[in-house]
C-alpha positions, 0 to 999 in steps of 0.5 A: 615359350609359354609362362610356366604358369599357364602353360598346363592349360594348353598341355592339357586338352585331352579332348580329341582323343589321341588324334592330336599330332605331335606337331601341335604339342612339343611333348619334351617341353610339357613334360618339362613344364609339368615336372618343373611345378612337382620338383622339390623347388616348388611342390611343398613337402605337404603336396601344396603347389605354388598358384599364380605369380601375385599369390604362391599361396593361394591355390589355382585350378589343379589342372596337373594330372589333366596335362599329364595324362594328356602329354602321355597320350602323345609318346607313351612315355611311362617313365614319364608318367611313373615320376609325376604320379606320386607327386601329383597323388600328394597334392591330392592328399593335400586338397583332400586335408586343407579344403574340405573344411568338415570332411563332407567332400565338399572343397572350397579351394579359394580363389581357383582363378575365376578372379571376380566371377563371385559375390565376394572374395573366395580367398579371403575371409568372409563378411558372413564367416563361415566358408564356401562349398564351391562348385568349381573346387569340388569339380576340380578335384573330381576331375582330378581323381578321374585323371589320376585313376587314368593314369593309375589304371594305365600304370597298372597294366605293368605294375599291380601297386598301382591298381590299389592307388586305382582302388582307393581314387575310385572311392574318394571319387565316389563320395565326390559324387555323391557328395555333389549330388545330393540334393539338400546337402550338396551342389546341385539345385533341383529348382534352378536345374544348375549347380551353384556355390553354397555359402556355409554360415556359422550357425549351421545354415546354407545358402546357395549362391545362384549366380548362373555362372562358370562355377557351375558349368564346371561340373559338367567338366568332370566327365571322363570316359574309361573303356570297358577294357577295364572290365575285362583286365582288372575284374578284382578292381569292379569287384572290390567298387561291388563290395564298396558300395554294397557297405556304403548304401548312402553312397550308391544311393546318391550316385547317378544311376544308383551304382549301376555302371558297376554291374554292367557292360561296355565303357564307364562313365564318370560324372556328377551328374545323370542324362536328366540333370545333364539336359538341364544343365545344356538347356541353360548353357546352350541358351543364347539368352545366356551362356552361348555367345556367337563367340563361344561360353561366356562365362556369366550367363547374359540373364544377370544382365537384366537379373543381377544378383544381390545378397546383402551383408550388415547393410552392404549389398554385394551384386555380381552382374553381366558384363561383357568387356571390362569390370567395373569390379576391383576385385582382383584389381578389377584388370580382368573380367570373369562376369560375362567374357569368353574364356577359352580355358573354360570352352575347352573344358566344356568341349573336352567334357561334351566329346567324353560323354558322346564317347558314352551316350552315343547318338542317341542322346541329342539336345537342342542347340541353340535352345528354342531353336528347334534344331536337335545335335549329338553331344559332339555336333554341339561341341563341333558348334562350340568349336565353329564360333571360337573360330569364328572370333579369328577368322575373317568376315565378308567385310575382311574383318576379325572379330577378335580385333573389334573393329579396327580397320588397322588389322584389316587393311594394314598388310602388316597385320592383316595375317597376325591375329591377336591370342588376347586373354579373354574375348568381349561376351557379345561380339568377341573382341579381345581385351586384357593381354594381347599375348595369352598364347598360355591358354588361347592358342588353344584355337589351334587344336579346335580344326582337328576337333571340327573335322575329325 
């Protein structure tokens, strides 16, 4: 059985769009696993909900409502989604309280569960003072709000309550967006075409830190679909997001297409970014020179390899650099590695992500892949290809190896391991060997479900 804590990640994966079986997922034990963390034993009366097993008061990724939604799509069970909505609506409210330190809708959650992937410590104070607007934190928390209106839109078609909950996310989704665009003030930087954490001084100045790393792909994660039934069955809903926007000029300036989606057809697109800054960010990430391993998205881009980042503090040098295998970083206890390895919580967000907006652009929007390559694929080819090299990293190459067991003979040539691969918590960044624990099935037997992805 899966540990309790990781096990929402893998409940989560909404990516193949109602076509996973209910052989792939056990739907009575996610919901278990779901409801346990928002029973009153562990979800704090201010909506906080405990984070990992060394820190219940830190804060980790709240991937809550993206596994909800995702058990839903497999039994339809609305009682189900009725019990877990308002306790996953309180822990909205709580990160919209206690991380967005000024109100701007910017988050700075923490620690987020990218360990050592930064320049310093996120849940700790830093050298600096001030605080971190972080690109993850932010993308979470749309991500989130997407989920919650899902879910909202969804229990509304019976309840009409429901769709004010709708109206309101909607908003708060708006600003999000907003907020993470705008550029000068918010996430996205137009020079480097990425998204990167900004450090916050207490005089007032701003810093981006431009480490190309999984913080700023995970905005690209923040992609959701809706059908244009929504449209049709709760025109007051498009109505009232009209009127919103007209009474917030700012807001619909900052959006992606200035607002449009609302006075249009066909399906509705949420996301941080437009089709430009989408391309720049899939430049960048389909670049073997950086982030596309044979193995999947690493999750530092290979460029620091040879480009660190350094940012000195008081005469201390604080330096993120690519590393493929092991840390050499005691951030965290330096036992696991987020600058530079394979992470599949992360490659499933991005293929999650890449299936949604194809949903949306359609064929027409291709990207070359790999970068320089020549080589032109729609949105789902590119997250057919992810798919291929994460399976890859199990399957056997002409020499009878996996490249998951990093070369040892044992588990080609033993007959008592040639046929029992490893779930290894994260995979070397060059040639996917698995390191940390060989027993990760919380978030790697994610692989499970990528053939479905690839064939369907």
């Amino acid at each position: 059985m899966p540990d309790k804590w990781e096990y929402p990640w893998f409940a989560a994966w909404d990516l193949a769009f109602h076509a996973v079986p209910l052989a792939t997922v056990d739907p009575d034990l996610a919901k278990r696993q779901i409801e346990l963390l928002l029973t009153r034993r562990y979800l704090h009366p201010n909506g906080q909900i405990p984070a990992y097993e060394w820190n219940f008061s830190d804060v980790n990724p709240p991937v809550h409502a993206w596994a909800a939604w995702f058990i839903y799509q497999l039994d339809h069970d609305k009682a189900f989604l009725k019990r877990v909505f308002h306790p996953l609506l309180r822990t909205f409210d709580w990160w919209l309280n206690r991380k967005d330190a000024d109100g701007r809708n910017l988050f700075q959650g923490g620690f987020l569960g990218l360990d050592n992937i930064g320049v310093f410590d996120r849940s700790a104070p830093l050298p600096t003072g001030g605080r971190i607007d972080q690109a993850d934190g932010t993308a979470w928390m749309a991500l989130y709000c997407q989920n919650l209106v899902q879910m909202a839109l969804e229990l509304g078609k019976h309840d009409p309550a429901y769709l004010e909950h709708a109206a309101t996310l909607l908003e708060n989704l708006a600003w999000i967006a907003a907020a993470t665009g705008h550029v000068g003030s918010g996430l996205w930087d137009e020079d480097d075409g990425f998204f990167f954490d900004v450090l916050r001084h207490p005089d007032g100045r701003a810093t981006p830190l431009k480490v190309r790393s999984a913080v700023g792909l995970l905005p690209l994660a923040a992609a959701t679909v809706i059908n244009a039934e929504v449209r049709r069955d709760h025109p007051g809903l498009v109505d009232g997001m009209r009127e919103f926007l007209d009474r917030h000029p700012a807001v619909r300036n900052a959006l992606w297409g200035h607002g449009t989606q609302a006075d249009a057809t066909g399906p509705v697109l949420f996301s941080l970014f437009d089709p430009d800054r989408l391309r720049r960010i899939l430049a960048r990430m389909l670049d073997e020179q950086e982030f596309l391993s044979p193995h999947g998205i690493r999750s530092l881009s290979r460029w620091h390899e040879r480009h660190p980042y350094s940012l000195v503090v008081d005469g201390v040098e604080h330096r993120v650099g690519y590393l493929p295998a092991e840390s050499d970083n005691g951030m965290f206890g330096g036992n696991s590695n987020w600058r530079g390895p394979v992470w599949f919580p992360i490659n499933a967000l991005v293929i999650r992500a890449l299936l949604h907006l194809h949903e949306y652009f359609g064929d027409g929007f291709t990207v070359e892949c790999p970068t320089g390559s020549g080589r032109y694929l729609t949105l789902r080819e590119v997250a057919n290809d992810l798919s291929e090299r994460l399976l890859d990293t199990f399957r056997c190459g002409v020499d009878g190896m996996r490249p998951v067991h990093g070369g040892q003979k044992r588990y080609a040539t033993d007959p008592h391991w040639q046929g029992l691969p490893l779930f290894y918590e994260y995979f070397q960044g060059d040639n996917g060997a698995g390191l940390g624990a060989s027993h990760q099935t919380g978030w790697t037997a994610l692989v499970a479900l990528l053939p479905q992805v690839v064939t369907r």
